[in-house]
MOPAC internal coordinates of N, CA, C and O (Angstrom, degrees):
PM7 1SCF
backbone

  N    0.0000 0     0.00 0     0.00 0    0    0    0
  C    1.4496 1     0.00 0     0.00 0    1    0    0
  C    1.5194 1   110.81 1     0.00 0    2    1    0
  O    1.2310 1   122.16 1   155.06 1    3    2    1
  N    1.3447 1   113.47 1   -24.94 1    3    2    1
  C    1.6130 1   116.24 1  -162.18 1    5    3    2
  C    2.1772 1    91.85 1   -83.80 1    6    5    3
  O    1.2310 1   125.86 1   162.29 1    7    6    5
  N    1.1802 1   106.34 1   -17.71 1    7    6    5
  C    1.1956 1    87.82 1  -163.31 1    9    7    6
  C    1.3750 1   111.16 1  -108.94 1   10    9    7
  O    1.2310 1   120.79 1   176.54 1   11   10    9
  N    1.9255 1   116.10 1    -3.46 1   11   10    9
  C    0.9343 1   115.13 1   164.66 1   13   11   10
  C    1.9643 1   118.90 1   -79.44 1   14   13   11
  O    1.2310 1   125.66 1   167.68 1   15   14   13
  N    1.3610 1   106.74 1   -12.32 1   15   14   13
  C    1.6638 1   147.25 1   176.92 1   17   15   14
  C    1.6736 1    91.87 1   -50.46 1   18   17   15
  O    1.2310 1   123.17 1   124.09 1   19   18   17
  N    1.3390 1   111.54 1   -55.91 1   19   18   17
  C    1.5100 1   115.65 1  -132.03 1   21   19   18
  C    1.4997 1    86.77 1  -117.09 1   22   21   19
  O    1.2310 1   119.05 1   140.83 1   23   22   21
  N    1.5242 1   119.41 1   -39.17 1   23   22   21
  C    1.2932 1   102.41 1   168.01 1   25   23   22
  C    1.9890 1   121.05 1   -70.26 1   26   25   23
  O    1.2310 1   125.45 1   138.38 1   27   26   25
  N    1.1593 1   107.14 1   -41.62 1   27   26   25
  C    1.4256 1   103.75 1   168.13 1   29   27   26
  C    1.6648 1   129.87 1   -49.39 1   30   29   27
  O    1.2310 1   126.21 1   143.69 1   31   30   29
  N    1.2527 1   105.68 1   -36.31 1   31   30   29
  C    1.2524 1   125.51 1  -178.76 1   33   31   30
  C    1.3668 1   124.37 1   -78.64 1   34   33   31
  O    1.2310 1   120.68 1   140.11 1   35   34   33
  N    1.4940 1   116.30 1   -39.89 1   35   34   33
  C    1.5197 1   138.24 1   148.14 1   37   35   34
  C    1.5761 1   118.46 1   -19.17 1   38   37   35
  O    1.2310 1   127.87 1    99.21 1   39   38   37
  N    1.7319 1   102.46 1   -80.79 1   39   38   37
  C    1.1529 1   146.93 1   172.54 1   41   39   38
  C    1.7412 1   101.10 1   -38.12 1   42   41   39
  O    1.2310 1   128.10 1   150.03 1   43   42   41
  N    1.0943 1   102.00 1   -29.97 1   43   42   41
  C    1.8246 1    89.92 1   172.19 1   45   43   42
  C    1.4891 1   106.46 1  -117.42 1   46   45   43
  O    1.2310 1   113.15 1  -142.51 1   47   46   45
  N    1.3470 1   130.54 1    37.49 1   47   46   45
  C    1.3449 1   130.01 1  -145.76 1   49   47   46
  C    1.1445 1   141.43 1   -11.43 1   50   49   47
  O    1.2310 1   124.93 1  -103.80 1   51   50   49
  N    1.6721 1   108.14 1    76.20 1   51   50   49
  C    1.0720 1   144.00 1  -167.18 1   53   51   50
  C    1.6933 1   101.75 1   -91.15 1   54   53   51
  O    1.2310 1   119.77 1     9.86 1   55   54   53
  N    1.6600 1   118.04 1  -170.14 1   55   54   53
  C    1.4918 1   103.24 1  -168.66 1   57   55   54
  C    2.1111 1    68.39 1  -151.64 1   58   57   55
  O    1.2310 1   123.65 1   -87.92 1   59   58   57
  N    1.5823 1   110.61 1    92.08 1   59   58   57
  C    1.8510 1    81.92 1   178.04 1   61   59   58
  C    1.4195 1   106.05 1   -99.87 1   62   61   59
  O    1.2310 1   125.77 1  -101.43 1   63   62   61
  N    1.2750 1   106.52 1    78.57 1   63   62   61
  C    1.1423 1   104.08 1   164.14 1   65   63   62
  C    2.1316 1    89.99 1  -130.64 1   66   65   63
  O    1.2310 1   121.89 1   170.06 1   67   66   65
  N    1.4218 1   113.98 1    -9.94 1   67   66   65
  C    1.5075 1   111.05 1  -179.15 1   69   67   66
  C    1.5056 1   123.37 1   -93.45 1   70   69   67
  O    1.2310 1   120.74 1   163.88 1   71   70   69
  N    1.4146 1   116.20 1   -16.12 1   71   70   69
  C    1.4310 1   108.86 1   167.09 1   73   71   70
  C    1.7080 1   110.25 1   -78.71 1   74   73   71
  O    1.2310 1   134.24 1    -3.62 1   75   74   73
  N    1.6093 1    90.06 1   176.38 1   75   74   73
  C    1.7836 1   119.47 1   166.22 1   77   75   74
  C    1.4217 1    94.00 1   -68.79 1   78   77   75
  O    1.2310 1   117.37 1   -30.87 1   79   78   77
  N    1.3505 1   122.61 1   149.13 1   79   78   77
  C    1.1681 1   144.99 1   161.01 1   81   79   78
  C    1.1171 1    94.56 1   -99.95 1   82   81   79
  O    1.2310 1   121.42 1   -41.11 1   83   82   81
  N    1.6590 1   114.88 1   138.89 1   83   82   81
  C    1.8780 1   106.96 1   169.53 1   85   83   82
  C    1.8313 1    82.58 1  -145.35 1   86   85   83
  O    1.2310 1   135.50 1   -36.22 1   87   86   85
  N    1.5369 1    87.62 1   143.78 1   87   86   85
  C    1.4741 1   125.14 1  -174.01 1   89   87   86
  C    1.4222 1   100.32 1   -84.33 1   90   89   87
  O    1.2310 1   121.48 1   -47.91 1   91   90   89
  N    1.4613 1   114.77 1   132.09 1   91   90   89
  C    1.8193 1   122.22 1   152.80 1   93   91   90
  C    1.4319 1   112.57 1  -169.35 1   94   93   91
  O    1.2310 1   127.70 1   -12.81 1   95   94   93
  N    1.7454 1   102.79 1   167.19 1   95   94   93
  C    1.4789 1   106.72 1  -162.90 1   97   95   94
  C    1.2010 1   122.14 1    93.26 1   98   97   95
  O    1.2310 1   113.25 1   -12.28 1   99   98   97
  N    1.5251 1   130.36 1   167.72 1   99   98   97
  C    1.5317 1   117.67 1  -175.54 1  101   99   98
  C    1.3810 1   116.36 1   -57.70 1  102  101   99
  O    1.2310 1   122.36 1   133.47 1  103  102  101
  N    1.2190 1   113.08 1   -46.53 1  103  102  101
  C    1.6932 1   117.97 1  -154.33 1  105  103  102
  C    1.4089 1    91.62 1  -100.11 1  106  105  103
  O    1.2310 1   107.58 1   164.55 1  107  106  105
  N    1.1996 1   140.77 1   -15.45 1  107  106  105
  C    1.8792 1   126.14 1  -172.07 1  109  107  106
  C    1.3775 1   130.89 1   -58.15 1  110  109  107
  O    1.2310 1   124.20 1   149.51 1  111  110  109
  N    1.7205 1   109.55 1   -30.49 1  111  110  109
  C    1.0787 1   115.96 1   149.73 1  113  111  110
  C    1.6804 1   135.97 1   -41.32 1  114  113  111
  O    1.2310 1   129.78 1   123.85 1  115  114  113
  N    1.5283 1    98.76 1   -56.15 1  115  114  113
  C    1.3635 1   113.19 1   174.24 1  117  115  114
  C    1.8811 1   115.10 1   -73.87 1  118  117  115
  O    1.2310 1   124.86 1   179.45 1  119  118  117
  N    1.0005 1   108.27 1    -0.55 1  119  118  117
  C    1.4503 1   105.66 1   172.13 1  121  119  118
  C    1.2859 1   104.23 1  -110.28 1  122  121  119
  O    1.2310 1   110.07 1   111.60 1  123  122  121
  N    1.4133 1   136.25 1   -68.40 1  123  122  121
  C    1.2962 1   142.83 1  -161.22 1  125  123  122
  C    1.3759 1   122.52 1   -19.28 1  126  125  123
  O    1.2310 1   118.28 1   138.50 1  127  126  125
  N    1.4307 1   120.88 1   -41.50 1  127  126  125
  C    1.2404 1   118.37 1  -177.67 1  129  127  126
  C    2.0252 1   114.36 1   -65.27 1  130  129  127
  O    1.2310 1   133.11 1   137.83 1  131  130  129
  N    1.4130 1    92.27 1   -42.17 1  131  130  129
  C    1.8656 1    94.38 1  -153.60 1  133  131  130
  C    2.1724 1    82.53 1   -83.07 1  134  133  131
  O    1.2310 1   127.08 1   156.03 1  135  134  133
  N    1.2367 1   103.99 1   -23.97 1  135  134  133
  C    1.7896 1   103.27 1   174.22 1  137  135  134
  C    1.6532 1    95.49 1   -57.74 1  138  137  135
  O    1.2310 1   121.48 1   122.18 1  139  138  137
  N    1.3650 1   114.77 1   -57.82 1  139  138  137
  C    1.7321 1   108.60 1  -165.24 1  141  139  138
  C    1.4002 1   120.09 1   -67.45 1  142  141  139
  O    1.2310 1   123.28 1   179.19 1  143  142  141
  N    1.7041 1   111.32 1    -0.81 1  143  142  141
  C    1.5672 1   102.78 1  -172.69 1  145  143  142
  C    1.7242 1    92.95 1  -103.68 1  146  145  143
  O    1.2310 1   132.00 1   146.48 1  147  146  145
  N    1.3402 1    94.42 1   -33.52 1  147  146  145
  C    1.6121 1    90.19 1   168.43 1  149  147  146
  C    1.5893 1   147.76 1   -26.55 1  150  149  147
  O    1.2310 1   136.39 1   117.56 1  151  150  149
  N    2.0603 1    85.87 1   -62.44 1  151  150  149
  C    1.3233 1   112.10 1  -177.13 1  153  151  150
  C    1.9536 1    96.53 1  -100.60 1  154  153  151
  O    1.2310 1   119.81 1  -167.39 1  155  154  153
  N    1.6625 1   117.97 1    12.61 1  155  154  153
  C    1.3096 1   118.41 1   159.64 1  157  155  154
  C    1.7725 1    99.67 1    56.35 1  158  157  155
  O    1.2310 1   116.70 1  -147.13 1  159  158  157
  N    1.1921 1   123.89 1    32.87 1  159  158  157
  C    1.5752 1   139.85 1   122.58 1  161  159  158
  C    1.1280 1   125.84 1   -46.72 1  162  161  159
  O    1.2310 1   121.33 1   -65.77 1  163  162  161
  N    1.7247 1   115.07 1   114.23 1  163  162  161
  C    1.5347 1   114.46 1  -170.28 1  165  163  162
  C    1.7099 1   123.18 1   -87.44 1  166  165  163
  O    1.2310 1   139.75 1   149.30 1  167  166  165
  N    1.7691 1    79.29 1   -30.70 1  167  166  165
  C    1.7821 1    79.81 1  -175.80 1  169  167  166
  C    2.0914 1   115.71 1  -106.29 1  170  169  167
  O    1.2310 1   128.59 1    11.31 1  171  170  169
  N    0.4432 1   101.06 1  -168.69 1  171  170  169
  C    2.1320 1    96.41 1  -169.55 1  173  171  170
  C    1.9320 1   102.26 1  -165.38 1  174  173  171
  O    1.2310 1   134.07 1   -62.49 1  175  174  173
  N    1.1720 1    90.40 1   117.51 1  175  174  173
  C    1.7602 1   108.32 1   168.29 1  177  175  174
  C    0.9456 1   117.22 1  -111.70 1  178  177  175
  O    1.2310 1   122.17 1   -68.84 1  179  178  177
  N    1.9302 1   113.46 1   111.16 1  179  178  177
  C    1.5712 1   105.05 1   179.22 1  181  179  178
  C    1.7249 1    91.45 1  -115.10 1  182  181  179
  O    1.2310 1   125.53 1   -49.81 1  183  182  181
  N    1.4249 1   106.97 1   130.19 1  183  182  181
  C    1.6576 1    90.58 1  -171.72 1  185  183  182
  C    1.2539 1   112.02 1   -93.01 1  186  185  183
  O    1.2310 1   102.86 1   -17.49 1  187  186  185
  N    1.5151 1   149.05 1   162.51 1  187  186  185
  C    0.9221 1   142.46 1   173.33 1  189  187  186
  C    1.7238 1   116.16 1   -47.40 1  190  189  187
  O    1.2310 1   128.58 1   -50.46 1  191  190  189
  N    1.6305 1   101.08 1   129.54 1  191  190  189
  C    1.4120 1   100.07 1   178.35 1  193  191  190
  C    1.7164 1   112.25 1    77.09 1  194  193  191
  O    1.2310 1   117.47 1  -150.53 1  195  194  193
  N    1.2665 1   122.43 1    29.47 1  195  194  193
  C    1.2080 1   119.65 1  -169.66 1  197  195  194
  C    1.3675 1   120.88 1   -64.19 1  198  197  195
  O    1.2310 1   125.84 1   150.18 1  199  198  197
  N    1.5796 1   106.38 1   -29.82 1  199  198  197
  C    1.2310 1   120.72 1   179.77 1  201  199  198
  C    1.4817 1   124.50 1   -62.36 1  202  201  199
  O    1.2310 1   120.86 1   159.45 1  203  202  201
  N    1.8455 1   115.96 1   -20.55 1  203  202  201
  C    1.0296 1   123.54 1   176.73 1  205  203  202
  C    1.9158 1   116.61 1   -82.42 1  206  205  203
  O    1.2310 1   126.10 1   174.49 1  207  206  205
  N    1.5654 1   105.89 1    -5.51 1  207  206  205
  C    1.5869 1   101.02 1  -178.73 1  209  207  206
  C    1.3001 1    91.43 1   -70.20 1  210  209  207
  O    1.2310 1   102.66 1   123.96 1  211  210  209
  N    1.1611 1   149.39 1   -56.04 1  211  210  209
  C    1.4603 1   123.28 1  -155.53 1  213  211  210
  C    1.5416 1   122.09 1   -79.17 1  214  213  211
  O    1.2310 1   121.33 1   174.94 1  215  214  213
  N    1.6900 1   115.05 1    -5.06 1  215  214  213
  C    1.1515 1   103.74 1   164.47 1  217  215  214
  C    1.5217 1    89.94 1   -87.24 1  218  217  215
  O    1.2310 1   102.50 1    76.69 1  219  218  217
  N    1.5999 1   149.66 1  -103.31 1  219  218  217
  C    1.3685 1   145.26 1  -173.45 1  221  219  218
  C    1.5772 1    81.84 1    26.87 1  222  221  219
  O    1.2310 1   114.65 1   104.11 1  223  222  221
  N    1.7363 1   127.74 1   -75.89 1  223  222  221
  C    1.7397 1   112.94 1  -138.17 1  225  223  222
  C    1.0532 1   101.80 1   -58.76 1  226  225  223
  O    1.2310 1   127.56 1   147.58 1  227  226  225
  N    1.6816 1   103.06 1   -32.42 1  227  226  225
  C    1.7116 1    91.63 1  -173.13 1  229  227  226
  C    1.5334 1   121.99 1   -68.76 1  230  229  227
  O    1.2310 1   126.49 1   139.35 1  231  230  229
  N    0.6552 1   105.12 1   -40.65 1  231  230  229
  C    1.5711 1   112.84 1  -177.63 1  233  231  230
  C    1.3860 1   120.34 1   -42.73 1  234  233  231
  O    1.2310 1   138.62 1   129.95 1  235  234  233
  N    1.7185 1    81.50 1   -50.05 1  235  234  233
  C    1.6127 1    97.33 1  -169.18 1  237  235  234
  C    1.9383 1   110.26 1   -85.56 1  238  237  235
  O    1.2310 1   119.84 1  -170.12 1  239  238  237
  N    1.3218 1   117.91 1     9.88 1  239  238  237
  C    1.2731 1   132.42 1  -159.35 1  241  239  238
  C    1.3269 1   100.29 1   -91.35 1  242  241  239
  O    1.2310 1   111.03 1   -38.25 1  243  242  241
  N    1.3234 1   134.48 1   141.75 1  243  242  241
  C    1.6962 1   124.25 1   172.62 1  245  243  242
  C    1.6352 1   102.14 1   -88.88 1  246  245  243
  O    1.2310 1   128.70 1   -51.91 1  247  246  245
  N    1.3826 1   100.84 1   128.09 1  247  246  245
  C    1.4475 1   122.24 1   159.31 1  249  247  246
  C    1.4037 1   130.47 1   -13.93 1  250  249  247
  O    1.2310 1   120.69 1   -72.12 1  251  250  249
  N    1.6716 1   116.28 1   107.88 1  251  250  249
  C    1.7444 1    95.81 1  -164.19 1  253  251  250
  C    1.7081 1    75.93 1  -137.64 1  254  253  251
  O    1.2310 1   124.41 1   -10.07 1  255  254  253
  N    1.4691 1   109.15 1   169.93 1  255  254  253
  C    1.4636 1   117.53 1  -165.80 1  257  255  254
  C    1.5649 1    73.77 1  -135.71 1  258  257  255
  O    1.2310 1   113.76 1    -6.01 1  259  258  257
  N    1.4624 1   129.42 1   173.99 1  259  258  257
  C    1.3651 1   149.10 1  -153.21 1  261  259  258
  C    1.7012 1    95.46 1  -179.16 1  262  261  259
  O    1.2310 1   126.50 1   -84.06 1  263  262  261
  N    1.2830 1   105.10 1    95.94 1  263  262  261
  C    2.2065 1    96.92 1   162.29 1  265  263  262
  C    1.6638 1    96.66 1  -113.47 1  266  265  263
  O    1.2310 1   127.46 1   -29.06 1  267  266  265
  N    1.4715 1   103.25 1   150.94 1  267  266  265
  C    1.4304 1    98.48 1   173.81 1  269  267  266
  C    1.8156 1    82.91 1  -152.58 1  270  269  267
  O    1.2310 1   123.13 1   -13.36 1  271  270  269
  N    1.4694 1   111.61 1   166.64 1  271  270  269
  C    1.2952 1   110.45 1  -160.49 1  273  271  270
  C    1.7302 1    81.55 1  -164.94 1  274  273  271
  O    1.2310 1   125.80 1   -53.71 1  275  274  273
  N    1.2838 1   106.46 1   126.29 1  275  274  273
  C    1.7496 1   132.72 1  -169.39 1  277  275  274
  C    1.4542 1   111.98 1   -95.93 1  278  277  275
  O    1.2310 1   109.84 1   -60.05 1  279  278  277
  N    1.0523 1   136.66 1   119.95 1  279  278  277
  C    1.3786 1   150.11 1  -169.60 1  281  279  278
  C    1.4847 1   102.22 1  -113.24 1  282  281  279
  O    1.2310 1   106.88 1   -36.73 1  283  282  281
  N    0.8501 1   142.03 1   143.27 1  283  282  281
  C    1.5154 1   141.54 1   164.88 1  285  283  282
  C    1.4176 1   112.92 1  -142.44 1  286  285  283
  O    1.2310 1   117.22 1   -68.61 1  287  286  285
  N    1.1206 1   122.89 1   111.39 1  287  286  285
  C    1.0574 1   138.16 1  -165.24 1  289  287  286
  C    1.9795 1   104.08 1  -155.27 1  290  289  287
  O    1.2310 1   119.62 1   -49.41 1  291  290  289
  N    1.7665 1   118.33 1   130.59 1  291  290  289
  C    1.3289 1   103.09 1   145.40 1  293  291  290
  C    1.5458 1   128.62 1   -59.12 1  294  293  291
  O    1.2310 1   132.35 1   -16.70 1  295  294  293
  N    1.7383 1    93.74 1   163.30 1  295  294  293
  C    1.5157 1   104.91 1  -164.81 1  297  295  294
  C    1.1136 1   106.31 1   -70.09 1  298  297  295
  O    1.2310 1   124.94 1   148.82 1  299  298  297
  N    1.5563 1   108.12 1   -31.18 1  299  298  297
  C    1.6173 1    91.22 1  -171.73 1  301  299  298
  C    1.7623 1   118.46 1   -67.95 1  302  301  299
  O    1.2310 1   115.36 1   136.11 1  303  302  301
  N    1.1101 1   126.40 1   -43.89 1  303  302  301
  C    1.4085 1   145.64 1   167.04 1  305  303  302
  C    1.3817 1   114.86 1   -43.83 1  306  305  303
  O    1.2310 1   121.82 1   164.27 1  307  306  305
  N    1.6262 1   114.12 1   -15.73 1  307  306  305
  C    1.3802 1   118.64 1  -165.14 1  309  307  306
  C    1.7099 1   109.98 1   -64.04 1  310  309  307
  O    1.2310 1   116.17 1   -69.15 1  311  310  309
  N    1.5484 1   124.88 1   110.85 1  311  310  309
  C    1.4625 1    98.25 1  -161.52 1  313  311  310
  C    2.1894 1    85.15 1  -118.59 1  314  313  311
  O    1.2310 1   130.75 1   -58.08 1  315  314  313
  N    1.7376 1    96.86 1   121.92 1  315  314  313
  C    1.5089 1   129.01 1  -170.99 1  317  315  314
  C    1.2600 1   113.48 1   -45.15 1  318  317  315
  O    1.2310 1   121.23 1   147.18 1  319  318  317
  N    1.8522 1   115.25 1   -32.82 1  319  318  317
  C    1.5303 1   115.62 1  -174.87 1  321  319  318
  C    1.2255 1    95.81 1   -90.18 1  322  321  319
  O    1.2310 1    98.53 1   169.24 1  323  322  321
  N    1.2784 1   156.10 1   -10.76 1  323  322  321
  C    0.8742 1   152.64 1   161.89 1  325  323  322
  C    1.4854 1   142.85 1   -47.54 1  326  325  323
  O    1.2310 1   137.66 1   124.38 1  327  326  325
  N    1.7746 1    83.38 1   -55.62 1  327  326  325
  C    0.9708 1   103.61 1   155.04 1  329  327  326
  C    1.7488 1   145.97 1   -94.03 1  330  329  327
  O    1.2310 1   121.90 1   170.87 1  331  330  329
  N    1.0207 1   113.96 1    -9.13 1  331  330  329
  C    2.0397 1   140.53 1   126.15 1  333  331  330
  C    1.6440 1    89.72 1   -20.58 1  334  333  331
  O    1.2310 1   119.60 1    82.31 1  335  334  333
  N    1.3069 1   118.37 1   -97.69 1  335  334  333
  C    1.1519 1   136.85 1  -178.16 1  337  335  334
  C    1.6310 1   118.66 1    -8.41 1  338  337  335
  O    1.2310 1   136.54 1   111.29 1  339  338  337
  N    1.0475 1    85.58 1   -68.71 1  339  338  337
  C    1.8436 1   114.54 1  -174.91 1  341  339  338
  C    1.9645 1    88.92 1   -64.14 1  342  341  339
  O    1.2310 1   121.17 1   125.82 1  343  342  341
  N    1.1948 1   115.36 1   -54.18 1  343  342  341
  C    1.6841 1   106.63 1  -160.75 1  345  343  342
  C    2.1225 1    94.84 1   -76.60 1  346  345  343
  O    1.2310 1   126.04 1   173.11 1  347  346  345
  N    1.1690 1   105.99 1    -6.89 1  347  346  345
  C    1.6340 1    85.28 1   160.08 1  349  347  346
  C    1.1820 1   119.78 1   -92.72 1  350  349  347
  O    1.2310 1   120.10 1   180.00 1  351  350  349

């Protein structure tokens, strides 16, 4: 996490070691601290109830369904109309 932190933050030439870190979701609490000594963050916001922002997203998230269906087959054997076929 610290290095996706520092690369994101970089990348807009940012310095993350100068913002608030703020905690949410089940586990953010339980990480936040050893994440902020990492990325050498002094101060840490866990807000009350943190654990409940990630249900709120859900809730508040619009409804999406996800099907995916696994083929296994080698590449070489892989035959393209077939699979055309199958993705309509």
């Amino acid at each position: 996490m610290a290095a996706a932190v520092r690369m994101h933050v970089s990348e807009r030439g940012g310095d993350p070691s100068q913002p608030l870190l703020m905690a949410f979701g089940g586990a953010g609490p339980v990480h936040v601290c050893n994440l902020a000594v990492k990325l050498g963050i002094r101060r840490v916001l866990i807000p009350l109830r943190a654990g409940v922002l990630s249900a709120l997203g859900l809730v508040l998230a619009p409804a999406a369904f996800d099907i995916a269906r696994t083929r296994k087959v080698p590449l070489q054997t892989l035959n393209f109309a077939d699979l055309a076929g199958r993705w309509r």
